[in-house]
C-alpha positions as a Markdown table, in Angstrom:
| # | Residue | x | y | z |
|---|---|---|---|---|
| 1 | Unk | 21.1 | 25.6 | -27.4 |
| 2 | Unk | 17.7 | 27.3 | -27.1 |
| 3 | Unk | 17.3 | 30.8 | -26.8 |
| 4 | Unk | 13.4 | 30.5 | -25.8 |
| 5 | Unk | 12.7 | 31.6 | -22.5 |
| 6 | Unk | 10.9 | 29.4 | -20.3 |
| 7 | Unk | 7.3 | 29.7 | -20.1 |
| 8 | Unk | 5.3 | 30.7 | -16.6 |
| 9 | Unk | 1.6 | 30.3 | -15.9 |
| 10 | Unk | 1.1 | 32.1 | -13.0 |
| 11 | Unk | -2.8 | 32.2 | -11.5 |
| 12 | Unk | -2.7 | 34.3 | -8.6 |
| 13 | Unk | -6.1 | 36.7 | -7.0 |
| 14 | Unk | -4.3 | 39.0 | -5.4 |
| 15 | Unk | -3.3 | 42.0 | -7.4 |
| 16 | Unk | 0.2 | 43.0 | -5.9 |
| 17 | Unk | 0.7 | 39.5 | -5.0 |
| 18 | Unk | 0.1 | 38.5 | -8.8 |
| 19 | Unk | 2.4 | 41.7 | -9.9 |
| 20 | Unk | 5.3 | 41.2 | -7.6 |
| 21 | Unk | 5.8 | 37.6 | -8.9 |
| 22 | Unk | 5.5 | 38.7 | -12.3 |
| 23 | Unk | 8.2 | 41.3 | -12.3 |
| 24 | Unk | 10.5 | 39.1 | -10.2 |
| 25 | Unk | 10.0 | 36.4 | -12.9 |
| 26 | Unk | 10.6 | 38.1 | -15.6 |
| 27 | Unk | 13.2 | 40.1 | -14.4 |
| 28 | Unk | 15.0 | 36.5 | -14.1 |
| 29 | Unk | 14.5 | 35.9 | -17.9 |
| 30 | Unk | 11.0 | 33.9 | -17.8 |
| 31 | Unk | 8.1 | 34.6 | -20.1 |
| 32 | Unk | 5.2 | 35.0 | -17.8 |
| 33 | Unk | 1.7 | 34.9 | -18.3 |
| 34 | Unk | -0.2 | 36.1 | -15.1 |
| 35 | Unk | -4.0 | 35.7 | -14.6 |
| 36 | Unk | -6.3 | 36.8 | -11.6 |
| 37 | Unk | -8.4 | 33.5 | -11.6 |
| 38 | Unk | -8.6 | 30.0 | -13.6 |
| 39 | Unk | -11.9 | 30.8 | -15.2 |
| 40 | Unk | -9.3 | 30.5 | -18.7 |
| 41 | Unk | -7.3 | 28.3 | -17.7 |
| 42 | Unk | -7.4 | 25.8 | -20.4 |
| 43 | Unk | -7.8 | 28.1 | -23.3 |
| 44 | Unk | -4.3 | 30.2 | -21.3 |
| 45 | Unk | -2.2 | 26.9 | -21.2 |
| 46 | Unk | -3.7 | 25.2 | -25.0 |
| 47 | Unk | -1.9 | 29.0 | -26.2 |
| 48 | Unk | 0.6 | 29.9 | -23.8 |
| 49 | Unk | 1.9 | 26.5 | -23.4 |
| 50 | Unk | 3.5 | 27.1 | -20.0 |
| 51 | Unk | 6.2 | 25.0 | -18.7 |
| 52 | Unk | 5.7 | 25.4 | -15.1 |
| 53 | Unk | 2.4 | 26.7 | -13.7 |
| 54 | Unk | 2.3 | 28.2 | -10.2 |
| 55 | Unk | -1.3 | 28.0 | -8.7 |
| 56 | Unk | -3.1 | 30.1 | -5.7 |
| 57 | Unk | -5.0 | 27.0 | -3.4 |
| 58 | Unk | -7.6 | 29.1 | -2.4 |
| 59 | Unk | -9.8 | 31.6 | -5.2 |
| 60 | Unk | -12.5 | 33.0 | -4.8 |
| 61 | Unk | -13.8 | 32.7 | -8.4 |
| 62 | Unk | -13.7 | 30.1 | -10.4 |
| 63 | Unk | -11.8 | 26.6 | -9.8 |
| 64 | Unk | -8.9 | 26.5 | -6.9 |
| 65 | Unk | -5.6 | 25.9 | -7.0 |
| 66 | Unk | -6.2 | 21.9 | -6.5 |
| 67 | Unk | -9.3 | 21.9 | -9.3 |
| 68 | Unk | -7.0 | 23.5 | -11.8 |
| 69 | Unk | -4.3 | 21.3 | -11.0 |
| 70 | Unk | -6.5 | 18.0 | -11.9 |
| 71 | Unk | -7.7 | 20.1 | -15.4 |
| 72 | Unk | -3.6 | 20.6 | -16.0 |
| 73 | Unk | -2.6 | 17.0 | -15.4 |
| 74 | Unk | -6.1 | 15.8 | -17.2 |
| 75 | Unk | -3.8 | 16.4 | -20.2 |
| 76 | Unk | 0.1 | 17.0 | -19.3 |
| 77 | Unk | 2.6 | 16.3 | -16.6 |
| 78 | Unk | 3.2 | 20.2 | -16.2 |
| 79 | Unk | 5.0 | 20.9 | -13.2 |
| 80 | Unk | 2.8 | 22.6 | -10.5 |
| 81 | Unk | 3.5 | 24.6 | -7.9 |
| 82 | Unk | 1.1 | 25.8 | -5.0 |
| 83 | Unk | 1.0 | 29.3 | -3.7 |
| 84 | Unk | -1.3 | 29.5 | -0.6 |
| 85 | Unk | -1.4 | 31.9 | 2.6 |
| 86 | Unk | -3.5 | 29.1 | 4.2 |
| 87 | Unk | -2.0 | 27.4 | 7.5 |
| 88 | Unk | -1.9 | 24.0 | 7.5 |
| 89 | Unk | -5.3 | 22.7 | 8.9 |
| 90 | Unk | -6.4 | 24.4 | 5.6 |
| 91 | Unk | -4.2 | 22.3 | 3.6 |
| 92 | Unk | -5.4 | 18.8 | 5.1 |
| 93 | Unk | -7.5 | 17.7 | 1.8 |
| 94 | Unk | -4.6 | 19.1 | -0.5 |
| 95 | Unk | -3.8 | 17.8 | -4.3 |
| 96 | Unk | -2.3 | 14.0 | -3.3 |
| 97 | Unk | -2.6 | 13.2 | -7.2 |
């Protein structure tokens, strides 16, 4: 059995937003790396190695939620999961791949 903790990429603009998920996570054991935009994103998950990577839709800098999610799964089958405040006419050309 594995002590490692699991491994949280979390890419999130808003600052409190980005905080408040980081202290909840960690305070349920997960190693969290938390960044304000995806302009690093490759370079964050070659070194942090993240085994689930939660992803804002909407930035605005650098590549959103849905862009980063096609540089992820260019090159793993990393669970994603999509954080958006967007209603749901927003959402109409979401991530289908």
């Amino acid at each position: 059995m594995s002590n490692q903790k699991a491994r949280v990429l979390v890419v999130e603009d808003d600052d409190p937003i980005r905080s408040a998920l980081d202290v909840a996570l960690r305070s349920e054991g997960y190693e969290v790396r938390a960044e304000p935009d995806g302009a690093r994103l490759q370079d964050v998950a070659d070194t942090f190695r993240p085994d689930l990577a939660v992803l804002d839709v909407r930035l605005p800098v650098g590549p959103d939620g849905y862009a980063m999610a096609h540089m992820l799964r260019a090159s793993s089958d990393l669970p994603l999961l999509f954080l958006t405040a967007a209603n749901s006419s927003a959402m109409e050309n979401g991530f289908t791949r």
